[in-house]
VOBA-1610 file (N, C-alpha, C; in pm, whole numbers, padded with zeros to 5 digits, always signed):
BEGIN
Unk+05470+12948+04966Unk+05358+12855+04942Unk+05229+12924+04978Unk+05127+12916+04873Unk+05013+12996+04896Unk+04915+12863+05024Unk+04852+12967+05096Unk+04763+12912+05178Unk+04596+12916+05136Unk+04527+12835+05148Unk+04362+12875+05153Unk+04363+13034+05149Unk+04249+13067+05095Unk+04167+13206+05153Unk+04121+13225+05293Unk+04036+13084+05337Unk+03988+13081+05454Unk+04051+13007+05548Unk+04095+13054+05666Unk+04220+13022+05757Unk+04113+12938+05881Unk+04145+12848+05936Unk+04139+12861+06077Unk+04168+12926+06112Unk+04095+12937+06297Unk+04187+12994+06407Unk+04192+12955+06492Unk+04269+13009+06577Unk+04257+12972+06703Unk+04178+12992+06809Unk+04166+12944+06894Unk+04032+12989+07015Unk+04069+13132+07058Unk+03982+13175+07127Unk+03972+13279+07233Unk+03978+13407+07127Unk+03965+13522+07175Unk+03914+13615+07157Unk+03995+13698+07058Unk+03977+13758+06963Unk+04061+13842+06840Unk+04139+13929+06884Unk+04074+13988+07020Unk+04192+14089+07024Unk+04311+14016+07134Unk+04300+13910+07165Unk+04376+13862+07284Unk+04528+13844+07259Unk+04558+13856+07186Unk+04741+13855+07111Unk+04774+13996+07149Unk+04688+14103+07095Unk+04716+14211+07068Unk+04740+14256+07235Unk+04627+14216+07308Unk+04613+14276+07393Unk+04754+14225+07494Unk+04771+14070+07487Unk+04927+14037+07551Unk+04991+14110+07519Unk+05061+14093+07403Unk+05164+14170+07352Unk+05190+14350+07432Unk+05116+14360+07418Unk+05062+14530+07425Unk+05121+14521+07616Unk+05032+14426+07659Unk+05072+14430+07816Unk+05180+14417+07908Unk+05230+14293+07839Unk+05376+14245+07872Unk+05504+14335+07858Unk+05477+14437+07761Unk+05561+14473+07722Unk+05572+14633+07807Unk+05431+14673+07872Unk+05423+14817+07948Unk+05393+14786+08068Unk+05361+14689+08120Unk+05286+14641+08262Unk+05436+14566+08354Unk+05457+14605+08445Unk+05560+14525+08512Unk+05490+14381+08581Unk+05621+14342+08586Unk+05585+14149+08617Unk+05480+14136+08737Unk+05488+14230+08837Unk+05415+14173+08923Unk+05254+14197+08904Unk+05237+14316+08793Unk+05096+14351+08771Unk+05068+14260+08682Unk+05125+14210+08557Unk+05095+14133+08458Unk+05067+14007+08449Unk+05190+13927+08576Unk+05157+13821+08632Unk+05012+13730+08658Unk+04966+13823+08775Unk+04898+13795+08821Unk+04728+13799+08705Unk+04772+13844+08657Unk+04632+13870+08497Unk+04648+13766+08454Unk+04773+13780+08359Unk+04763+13621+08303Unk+04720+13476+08370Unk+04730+13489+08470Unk+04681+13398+08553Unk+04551+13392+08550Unk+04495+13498+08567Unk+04341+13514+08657Unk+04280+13497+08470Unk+04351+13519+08351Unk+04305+13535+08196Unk+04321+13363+08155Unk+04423+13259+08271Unk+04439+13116+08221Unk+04288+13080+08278Unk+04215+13054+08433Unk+04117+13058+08446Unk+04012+13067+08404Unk+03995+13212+08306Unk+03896+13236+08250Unk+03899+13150+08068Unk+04015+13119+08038Unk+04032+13001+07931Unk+03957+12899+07980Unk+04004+12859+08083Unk+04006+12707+08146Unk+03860+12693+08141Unk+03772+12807+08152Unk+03666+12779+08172Unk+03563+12762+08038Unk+03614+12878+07920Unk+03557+12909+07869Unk+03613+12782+07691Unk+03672+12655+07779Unk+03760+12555+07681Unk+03716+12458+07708Unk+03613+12380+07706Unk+03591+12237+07771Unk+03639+12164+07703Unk+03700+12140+07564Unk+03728+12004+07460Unk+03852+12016+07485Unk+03894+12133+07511Unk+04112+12124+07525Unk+04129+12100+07709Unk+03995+12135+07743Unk+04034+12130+07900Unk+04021+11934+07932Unk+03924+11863+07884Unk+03898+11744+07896Unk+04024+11677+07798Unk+04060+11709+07680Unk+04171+11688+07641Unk+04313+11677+07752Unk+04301+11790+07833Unk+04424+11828+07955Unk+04454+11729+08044Unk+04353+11668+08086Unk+04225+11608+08236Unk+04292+11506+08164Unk+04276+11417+08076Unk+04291+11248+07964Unk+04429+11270+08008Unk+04489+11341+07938Unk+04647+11341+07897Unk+04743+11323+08034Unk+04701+11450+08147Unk+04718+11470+08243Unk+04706+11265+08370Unk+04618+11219+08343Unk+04580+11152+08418Unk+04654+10997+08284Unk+04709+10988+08219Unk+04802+10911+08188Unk+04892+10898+08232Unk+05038+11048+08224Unk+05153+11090+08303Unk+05188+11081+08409Unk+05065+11106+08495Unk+05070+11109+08631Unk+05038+11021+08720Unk+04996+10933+08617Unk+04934+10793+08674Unk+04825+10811+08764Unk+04740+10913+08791Unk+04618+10936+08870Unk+04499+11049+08805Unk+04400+11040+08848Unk+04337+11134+08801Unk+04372+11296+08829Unk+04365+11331+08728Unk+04455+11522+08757Unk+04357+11597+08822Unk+04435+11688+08948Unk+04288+11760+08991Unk+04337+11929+08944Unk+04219+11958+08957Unk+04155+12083+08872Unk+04284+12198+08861Unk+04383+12230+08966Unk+04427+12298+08971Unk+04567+12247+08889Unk+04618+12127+08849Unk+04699+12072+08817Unk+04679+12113+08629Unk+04524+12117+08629Unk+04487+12158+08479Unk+04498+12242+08398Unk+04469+12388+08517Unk+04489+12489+08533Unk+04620+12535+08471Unk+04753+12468+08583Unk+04896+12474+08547Unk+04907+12438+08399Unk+04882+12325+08359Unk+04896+12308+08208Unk+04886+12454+08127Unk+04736+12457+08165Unk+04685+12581+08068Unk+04804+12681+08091Unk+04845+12727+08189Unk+04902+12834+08231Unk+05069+12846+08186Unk+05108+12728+08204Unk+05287+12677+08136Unk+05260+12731+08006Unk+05130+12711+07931Unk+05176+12691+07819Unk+05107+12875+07778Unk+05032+12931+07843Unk+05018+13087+07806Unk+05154+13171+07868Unk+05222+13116+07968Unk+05294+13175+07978Unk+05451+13153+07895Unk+05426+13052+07801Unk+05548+13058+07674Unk+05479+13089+07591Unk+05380+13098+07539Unk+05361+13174+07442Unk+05349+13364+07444Unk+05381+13393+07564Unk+05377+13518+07641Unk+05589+13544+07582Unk+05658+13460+07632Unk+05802+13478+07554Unk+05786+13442+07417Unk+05718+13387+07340Unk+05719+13327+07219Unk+05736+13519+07130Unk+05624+13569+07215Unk+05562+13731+07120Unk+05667+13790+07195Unk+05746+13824+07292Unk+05832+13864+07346Unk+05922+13874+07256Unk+05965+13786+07267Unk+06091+13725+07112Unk+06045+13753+06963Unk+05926+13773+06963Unk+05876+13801+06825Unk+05923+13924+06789Unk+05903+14065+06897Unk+05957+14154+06932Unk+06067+14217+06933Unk+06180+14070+06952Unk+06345+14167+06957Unk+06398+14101+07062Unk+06303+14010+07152Unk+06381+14002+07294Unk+06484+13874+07268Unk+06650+13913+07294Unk+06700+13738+07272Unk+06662+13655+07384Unk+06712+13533+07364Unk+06669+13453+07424Unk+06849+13359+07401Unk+06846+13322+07535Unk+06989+13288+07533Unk+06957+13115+07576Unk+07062+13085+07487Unk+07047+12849+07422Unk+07131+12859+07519Unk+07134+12697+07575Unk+07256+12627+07624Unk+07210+12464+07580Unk+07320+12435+07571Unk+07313+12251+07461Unk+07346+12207+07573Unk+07286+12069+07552Unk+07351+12011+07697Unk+07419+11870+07610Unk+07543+11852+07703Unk+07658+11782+07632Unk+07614+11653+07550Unk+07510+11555+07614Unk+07481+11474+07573Unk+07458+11490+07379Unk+07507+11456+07343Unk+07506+11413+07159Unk+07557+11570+07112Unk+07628+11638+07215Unk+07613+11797+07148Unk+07738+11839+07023Unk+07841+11720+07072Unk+07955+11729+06922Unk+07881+11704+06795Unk+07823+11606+06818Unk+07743+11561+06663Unk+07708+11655+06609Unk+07604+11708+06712Unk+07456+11814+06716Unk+07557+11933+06607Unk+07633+11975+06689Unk+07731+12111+06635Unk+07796+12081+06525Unk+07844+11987+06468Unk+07930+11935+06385Unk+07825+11925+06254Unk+07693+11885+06273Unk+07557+11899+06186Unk+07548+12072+06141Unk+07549+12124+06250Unk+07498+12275+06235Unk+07587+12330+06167Unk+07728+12292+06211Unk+07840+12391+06144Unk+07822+12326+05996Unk+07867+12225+05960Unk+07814+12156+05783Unk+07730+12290+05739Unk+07756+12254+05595Unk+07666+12342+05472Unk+07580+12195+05412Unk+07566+12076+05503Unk+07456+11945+05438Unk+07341+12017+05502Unk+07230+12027+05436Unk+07084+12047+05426Unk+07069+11910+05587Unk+06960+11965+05611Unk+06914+11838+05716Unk+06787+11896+05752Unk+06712+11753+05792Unk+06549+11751+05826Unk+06584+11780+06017Unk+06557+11854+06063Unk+06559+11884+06188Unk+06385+11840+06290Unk+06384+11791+06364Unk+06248+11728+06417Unk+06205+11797+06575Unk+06094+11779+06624Unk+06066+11826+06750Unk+05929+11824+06777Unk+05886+11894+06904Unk+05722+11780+06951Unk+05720+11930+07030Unk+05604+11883+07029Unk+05516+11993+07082Unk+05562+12045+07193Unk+05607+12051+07238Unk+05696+12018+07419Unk+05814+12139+07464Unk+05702+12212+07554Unk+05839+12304+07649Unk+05855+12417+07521Unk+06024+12474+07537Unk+06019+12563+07427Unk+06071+12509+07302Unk+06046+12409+07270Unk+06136+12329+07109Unk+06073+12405+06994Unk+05957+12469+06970Unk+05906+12564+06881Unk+06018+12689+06902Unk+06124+12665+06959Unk+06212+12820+06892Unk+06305+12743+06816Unk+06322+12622+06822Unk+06449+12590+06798Unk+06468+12598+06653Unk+06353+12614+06550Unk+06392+12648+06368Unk+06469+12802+06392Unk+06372+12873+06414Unk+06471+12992+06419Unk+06568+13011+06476Unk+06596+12933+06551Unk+06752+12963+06629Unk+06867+12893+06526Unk+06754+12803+06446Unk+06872+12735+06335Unk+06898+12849+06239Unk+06796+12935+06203Unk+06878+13050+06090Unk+06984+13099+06157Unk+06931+13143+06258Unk+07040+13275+06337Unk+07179+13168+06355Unk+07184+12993+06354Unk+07370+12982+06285Unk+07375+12950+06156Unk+07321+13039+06059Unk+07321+13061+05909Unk+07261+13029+05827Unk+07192+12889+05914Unk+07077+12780+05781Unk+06994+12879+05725Unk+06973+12796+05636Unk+06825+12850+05524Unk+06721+12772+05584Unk+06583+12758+05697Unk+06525+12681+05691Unk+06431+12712+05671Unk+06348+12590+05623Unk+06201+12582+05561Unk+06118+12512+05698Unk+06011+12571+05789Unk+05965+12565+05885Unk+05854+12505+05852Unk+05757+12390+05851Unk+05623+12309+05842Unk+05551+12394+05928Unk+05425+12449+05912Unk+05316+12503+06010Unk+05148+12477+05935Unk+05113+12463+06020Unk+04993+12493+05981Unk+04944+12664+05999Unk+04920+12749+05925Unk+04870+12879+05934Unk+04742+12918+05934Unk+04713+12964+06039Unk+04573+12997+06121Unk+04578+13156+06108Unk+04459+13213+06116Unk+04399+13368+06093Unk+04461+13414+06170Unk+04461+13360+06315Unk+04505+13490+06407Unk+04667+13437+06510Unk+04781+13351+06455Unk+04878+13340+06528Unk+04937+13482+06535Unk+04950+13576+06624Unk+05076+13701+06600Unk+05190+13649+06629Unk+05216+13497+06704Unk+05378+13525+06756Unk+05416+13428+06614Unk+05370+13362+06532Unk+05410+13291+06410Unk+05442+13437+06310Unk+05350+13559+06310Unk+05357+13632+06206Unk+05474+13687+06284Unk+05518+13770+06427Unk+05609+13827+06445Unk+05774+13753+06435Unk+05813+13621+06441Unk+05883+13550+06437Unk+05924+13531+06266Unk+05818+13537+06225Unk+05851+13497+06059Unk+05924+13628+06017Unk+05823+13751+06072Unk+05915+13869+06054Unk+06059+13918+06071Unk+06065+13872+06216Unk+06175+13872+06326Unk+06351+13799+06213Unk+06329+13698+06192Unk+06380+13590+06116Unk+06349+13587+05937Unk+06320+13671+05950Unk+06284+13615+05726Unk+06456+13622+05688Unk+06500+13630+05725Unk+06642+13631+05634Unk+06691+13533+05588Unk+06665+13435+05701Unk+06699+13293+05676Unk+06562+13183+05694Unk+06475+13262+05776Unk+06326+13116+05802Unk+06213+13171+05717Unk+06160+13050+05632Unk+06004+13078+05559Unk+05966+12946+05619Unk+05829+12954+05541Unk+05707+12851+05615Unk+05654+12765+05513Unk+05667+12670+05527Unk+05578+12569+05375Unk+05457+12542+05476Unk+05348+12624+05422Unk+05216+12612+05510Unk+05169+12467+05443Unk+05146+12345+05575Unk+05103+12225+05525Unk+04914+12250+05513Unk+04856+12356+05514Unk+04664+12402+05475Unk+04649+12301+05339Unk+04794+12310+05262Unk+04731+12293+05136Unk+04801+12176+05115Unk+04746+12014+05139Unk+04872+11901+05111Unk+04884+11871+04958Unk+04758+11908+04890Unk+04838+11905+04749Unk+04922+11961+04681Unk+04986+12043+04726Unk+05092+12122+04669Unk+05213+12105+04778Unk+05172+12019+04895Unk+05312+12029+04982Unk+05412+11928+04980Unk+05370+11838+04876Unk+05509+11756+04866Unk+05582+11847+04779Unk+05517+11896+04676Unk+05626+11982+04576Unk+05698+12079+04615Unk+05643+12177+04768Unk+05714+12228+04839Unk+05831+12205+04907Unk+05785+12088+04951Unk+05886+11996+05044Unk+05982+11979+04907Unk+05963+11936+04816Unk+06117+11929+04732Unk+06171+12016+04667Unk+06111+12115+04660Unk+06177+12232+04604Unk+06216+12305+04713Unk+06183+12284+04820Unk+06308+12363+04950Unk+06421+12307+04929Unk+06409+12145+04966Unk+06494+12032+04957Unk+06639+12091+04859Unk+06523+12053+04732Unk+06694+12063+04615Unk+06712+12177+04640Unk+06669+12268+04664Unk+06703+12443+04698Unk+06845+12442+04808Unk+06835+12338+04903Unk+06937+12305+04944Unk+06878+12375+05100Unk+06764+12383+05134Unk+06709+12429+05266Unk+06733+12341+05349Unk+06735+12346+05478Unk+06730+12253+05608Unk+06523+12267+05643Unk+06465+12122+05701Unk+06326+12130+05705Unk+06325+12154+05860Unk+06220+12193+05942Unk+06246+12148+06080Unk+06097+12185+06059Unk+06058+12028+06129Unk+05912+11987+06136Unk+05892+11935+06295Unk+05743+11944+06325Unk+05723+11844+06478Unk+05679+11700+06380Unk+05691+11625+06507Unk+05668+11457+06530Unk+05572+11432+06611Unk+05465+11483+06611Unk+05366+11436+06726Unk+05198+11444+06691Unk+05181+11538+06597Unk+05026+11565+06570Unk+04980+11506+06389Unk+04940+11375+06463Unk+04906+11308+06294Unk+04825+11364+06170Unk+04692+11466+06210Unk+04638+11511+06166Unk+04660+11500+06007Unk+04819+11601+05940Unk+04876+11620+05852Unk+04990+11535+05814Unk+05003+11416+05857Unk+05105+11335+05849Unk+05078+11186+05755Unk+05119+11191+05646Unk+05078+11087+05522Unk+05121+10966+05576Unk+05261+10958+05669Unk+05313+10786+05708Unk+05291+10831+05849Unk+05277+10725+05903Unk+05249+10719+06040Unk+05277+10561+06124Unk+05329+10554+06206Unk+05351+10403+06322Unk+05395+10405+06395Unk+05371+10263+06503Unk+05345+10301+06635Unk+05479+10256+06681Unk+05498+10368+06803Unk+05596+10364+06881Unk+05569+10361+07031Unk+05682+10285+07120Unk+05654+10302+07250Unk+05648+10453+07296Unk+05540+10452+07399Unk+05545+10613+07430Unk+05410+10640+07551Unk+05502+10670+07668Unk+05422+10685+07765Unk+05298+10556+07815Unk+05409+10445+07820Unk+05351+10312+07855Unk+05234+10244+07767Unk+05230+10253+07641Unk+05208+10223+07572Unk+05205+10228+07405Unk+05172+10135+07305Unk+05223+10145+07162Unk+05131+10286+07107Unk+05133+10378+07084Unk+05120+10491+07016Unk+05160+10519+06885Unk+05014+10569+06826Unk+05089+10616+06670Unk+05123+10740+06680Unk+05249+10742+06587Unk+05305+10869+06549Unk+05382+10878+06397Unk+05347+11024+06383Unk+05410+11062+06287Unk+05520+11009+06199Unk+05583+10927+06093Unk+05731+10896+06057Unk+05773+10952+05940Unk+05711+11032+05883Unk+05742+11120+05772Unk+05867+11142+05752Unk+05940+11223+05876Unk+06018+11344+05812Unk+06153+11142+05802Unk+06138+11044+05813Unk+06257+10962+05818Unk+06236+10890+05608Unk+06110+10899+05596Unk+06081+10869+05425Unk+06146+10947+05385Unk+06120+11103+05411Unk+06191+11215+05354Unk+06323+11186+05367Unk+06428+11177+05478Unk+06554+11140+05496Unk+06601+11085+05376Unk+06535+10920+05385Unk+06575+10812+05340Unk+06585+10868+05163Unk+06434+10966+05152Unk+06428+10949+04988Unk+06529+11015+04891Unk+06522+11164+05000Unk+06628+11289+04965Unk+06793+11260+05005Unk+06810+11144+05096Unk+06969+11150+05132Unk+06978+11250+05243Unk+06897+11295+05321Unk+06948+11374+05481Unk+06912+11312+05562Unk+07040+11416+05624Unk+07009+11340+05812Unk+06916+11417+05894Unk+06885+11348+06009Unk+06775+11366+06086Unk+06849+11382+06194Unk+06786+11519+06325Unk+06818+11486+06463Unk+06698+11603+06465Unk+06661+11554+06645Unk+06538+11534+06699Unk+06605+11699+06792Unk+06527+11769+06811Unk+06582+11897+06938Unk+06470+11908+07041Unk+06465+11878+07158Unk+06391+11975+07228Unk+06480+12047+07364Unk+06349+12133+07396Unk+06409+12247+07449Unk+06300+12263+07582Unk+06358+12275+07718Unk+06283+12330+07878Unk+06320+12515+07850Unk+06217+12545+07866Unk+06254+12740+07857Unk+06243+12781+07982Unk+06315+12854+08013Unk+06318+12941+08183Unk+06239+13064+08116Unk+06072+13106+08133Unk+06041+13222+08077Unk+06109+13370+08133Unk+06142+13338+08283Unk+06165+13443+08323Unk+06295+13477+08285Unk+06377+13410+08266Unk+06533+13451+08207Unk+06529+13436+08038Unk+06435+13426+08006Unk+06419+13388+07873Unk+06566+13320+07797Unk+06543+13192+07890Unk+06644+13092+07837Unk+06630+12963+07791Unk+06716+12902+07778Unk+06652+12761+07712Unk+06741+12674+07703Unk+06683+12499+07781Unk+06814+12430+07751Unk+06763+12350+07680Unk+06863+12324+07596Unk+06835+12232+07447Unk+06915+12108+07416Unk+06823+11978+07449Unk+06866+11886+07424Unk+06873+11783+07271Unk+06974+11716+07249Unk+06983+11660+07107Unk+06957+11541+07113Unk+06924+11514+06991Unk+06913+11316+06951Unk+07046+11263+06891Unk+07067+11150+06910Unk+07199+11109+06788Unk+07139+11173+06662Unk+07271+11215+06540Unk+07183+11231+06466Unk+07187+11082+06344Unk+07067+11083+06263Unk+07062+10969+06202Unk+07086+10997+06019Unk+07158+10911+05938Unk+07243+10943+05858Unk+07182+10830+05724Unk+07096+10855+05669Unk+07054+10729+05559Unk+07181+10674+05541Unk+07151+10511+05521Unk+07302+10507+05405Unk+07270+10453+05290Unk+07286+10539+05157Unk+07228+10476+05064Unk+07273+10350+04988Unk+07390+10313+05054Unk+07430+10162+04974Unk+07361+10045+05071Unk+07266+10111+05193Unk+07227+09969+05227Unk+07053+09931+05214Unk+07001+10022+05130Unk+06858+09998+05060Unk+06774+10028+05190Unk+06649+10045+05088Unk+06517+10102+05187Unk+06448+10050+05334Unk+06486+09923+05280Unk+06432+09806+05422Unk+06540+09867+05517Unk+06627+09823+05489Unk+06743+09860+05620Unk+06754+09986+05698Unk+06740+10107+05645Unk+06734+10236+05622Unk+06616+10264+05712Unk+06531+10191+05695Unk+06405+10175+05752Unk+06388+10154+05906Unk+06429+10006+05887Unk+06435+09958+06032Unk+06557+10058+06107Unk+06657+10105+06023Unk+06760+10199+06199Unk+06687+10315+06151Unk+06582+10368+06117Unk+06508+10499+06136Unk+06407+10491+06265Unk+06368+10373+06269Unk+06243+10341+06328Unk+06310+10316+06482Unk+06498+10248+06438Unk+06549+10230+06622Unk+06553+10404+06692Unk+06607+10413+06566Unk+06631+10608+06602Unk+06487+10649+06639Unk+06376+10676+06617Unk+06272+10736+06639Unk+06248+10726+06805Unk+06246+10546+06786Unk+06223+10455+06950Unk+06269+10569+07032Unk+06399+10592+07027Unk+06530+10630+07084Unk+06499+10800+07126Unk+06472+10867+07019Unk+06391+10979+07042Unk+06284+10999+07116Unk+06194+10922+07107Unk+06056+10908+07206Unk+06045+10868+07331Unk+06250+10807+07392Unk+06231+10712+07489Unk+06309+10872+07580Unk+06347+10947+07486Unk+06415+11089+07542Unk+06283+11173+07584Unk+06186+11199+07491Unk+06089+11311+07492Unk+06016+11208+07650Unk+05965+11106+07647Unk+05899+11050+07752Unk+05967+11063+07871Unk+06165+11034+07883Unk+06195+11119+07998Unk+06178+11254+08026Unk+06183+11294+07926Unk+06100+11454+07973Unk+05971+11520+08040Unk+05896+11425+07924Unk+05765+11497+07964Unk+05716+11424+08090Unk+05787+11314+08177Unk+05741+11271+08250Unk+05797+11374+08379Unk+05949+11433+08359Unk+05984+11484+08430Unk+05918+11692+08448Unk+05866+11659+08335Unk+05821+11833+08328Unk+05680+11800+08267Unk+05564+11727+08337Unk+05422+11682+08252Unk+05364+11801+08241Unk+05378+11926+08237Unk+05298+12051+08237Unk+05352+12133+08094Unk+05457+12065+08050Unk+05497+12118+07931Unk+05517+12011+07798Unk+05401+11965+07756Unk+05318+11893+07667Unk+05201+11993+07610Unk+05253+12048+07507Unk+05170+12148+07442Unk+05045+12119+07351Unk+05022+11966+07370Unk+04860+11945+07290Unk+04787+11880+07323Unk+04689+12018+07364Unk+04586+12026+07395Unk+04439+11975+07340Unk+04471+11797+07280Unk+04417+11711+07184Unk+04438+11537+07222Unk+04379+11474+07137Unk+04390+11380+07202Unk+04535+11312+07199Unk+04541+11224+07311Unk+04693+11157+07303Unk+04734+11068+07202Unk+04805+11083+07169Unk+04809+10987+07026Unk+04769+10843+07035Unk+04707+10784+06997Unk+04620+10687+06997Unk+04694+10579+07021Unk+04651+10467+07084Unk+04711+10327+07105Unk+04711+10228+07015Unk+04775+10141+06995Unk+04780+10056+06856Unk+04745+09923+06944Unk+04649+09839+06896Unk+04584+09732+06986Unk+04692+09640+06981Unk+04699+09564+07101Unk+04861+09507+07111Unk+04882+09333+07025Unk+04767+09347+06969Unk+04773+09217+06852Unk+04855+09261+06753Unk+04828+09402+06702Unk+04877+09433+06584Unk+05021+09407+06570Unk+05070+09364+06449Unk+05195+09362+06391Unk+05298+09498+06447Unk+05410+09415+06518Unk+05525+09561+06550Unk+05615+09534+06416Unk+05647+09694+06357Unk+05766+09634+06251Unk+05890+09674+06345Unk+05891+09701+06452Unk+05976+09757+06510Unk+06063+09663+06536Unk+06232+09647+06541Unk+06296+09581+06590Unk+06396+09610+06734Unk+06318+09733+06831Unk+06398+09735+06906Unk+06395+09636+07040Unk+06508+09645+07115Unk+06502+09550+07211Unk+06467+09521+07276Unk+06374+09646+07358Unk+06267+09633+07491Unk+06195+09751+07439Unk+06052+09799+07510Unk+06027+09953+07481Unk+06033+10038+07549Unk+06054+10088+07425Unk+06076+10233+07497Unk+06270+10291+07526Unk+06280+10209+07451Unk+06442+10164+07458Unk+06497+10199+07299Unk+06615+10245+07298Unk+06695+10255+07128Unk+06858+10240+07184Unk+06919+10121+07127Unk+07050+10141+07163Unk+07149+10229+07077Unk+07047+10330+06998Unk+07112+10478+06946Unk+07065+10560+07005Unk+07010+10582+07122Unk+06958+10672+07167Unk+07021+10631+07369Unk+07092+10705+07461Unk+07056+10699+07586Unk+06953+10766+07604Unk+06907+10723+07754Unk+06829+10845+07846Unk+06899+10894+07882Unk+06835+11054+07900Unk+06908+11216+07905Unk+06894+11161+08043Unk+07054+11240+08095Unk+07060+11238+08245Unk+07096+11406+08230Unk+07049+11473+08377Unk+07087+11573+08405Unk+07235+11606+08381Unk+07264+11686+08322Unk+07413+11758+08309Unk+07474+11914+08273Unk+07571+11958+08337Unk+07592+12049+08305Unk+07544+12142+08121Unk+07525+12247+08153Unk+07491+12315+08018Unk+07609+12347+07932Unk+07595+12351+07777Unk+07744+12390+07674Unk+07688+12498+07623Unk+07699+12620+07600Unk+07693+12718+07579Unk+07637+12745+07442Unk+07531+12758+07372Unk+07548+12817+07260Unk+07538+12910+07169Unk+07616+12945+07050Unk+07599+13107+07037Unk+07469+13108+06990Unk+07463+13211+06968Unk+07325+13330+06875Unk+07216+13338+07006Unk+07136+13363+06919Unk+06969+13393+06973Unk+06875+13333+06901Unk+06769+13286+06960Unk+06651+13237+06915Unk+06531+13294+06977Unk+06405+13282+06940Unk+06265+13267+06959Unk+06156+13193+06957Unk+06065+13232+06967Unk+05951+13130+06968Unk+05893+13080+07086Unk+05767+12993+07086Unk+05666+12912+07184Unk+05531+12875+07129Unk+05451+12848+07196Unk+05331+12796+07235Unk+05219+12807+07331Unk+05041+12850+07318Unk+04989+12852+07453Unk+04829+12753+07437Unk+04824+12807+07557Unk+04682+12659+07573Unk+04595+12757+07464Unk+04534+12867+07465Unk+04442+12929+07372Unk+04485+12864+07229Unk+04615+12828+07230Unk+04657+12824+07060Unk+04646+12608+07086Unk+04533+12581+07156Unk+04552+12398+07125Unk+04527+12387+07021Unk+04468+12441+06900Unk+04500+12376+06763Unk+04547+12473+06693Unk+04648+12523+06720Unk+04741+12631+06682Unk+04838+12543+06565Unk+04914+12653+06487Unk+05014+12569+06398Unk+05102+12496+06453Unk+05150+12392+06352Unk+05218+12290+06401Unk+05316+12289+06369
//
């Protein structure tokens, strides 16, 4: 899919990819460390709309106002996965573990030759998880937005072309036709759920103590094309460059019971998904990768089409409890950093 001529980019400085990359890779941990650190700072300073963005978001989660150094950390979680993101762009594996909760389904999806819309949020390391879907054989078609200067998007696309390309959403008039010609091509999609910007359907869901709009696209797509949907995210250990990866039920149109219906258990499933990502990000608030506003509140007059039972609740969905890890094969890549807050999506 062709992109614009003229790209966004991302903040901070042109040579600053180059110059990570370049460092991480000759500088030992304890010299490099401490840079990247003293290089989040000099972001923090030189970012006031993603830093006041941080400060909002931050002081929702935490239920208090965030102080400075707490902001800092944000910035810093998230330069230091995008520090493994180019790592991995590189060659470095990166070793999965599934955690049991929904993980027969999860595997039983992956092993299938059925196409499926795969989903995920800005959050922790869930940006590896498309490519980790080629490396168990899929063909997938990856949603991004493409900006002038990502290197760990260009080294990853590299890393992976065998099985991952990119339907750049720059251009939405040509991206539904993309989106279906992956589709009948028989591709798997794996898109995020969180940044409306580029998102044609959109409604509100419980999320972080209140009704929030979000994204519902990739469940039209489901419903229209006949695939199933499951949700992945992923906590990354940078220093072991590992990753545990949690699943959603997955959700299954059924086409003998029409659009309305189809509808409403997309929308329990979503609940159900969001009531997972909110145990997360409440339990890890430093790994929430957007650096933008929080998705907006829906005034509580407005019409819910939602039919679930309480919020924040899906009785297709539990809350993730801590549990042992299930092992899984291959290797993957990928991440995210505060310099890249309006980085591809």
């Amino acid at each position: 899919m062709n992109a614009p001529a003229t790209l966004p980019r991302n903040p901070g400085p042109s040579w600053g990819y180059g110059f990570l990359l370049w460092a991480e890779r000759w500088w030992p941990r304890w010299l490099f460390q401490p840079v990247l650190m003293a290089g989040t700072w000099v972001a923090l300073g030189f970012m006031p709309v993603q830093r006041a963005h941080s400060r909002a978001y931050l002081a929702v989660v935490l239920g208090r106002p965030a102080r400075l150094l707490e902001v800092w950390r944000h910035f810093f979680v998230q330069a230091d996965f995008l520090v493994l993101e180019l790592r991995v762009g590189r060659g470095v594996p990166v070793r999965c573990t599934l955690e049991p909760e929904n993980a027969a389904a999860f595997e039983a999806l992956v092993r299938s030759d059925r196409p499926a819309l795969f989903g995920s949020f800005h959050f922790g390391g869930s940006d590896l998880l498309g490519y980790l879907l080629g490396e168990r054989g899929r063909r997938v078609s990856i949603l991004r937005l493409q900006v002038g200067n990502s290197a760990e998007t260009r080294l990853l696309g590299e890393r992976f072309r065998s099985q991952v390309s990119f339907l750049w959403i720059n251009d939405p008039v040509n991206l539904l036709f993309e989106l279906k010609a992956a589709l009948e091509a028989g591709h798997s999609l794996a898109m995020k759920c969180d940044r409306l910007e580029f998102s044609a359907k959109s409604e509100p869901f419980h999320f972080l103590g209140a009704r929030r709009q979000f994204p519902f696209t990739i469940y039209h797509l489901a419903i229209l094309f006949d695939r199933p949907v499951v949700f992945c995210l992923a906590m990354p250990d940078t220093v072991k460059a590992e990753l545990r990866v949690f699943a959603s039920p997955v959700f299954i149109p059924d086409p003998a019971a029409g659009r309305a219906a189809n509808t409403a258990a997309a929308r329990r499933h979503f609940q159900g998904v969001l009531a997972q990502l909110d145990t997360l990000v409440r339990q890890h608030p430093f790994h929430w990768f957007n650096f933008l506003p929080l998705n907006p509140e829906v005034p509580a007059h407005s019409a819910d089409p939602h039919q679930s039972p309480t919020p924040g609740t899906s009785r297709h969905t539990p809350a993730l409890q801590p549990s042992p890890s299930l092992r899984l094969t291959g290797r993957a890549g990928g991440v995210r950093s505060p310099s890249s807050a309006n980085r591809s999506t």
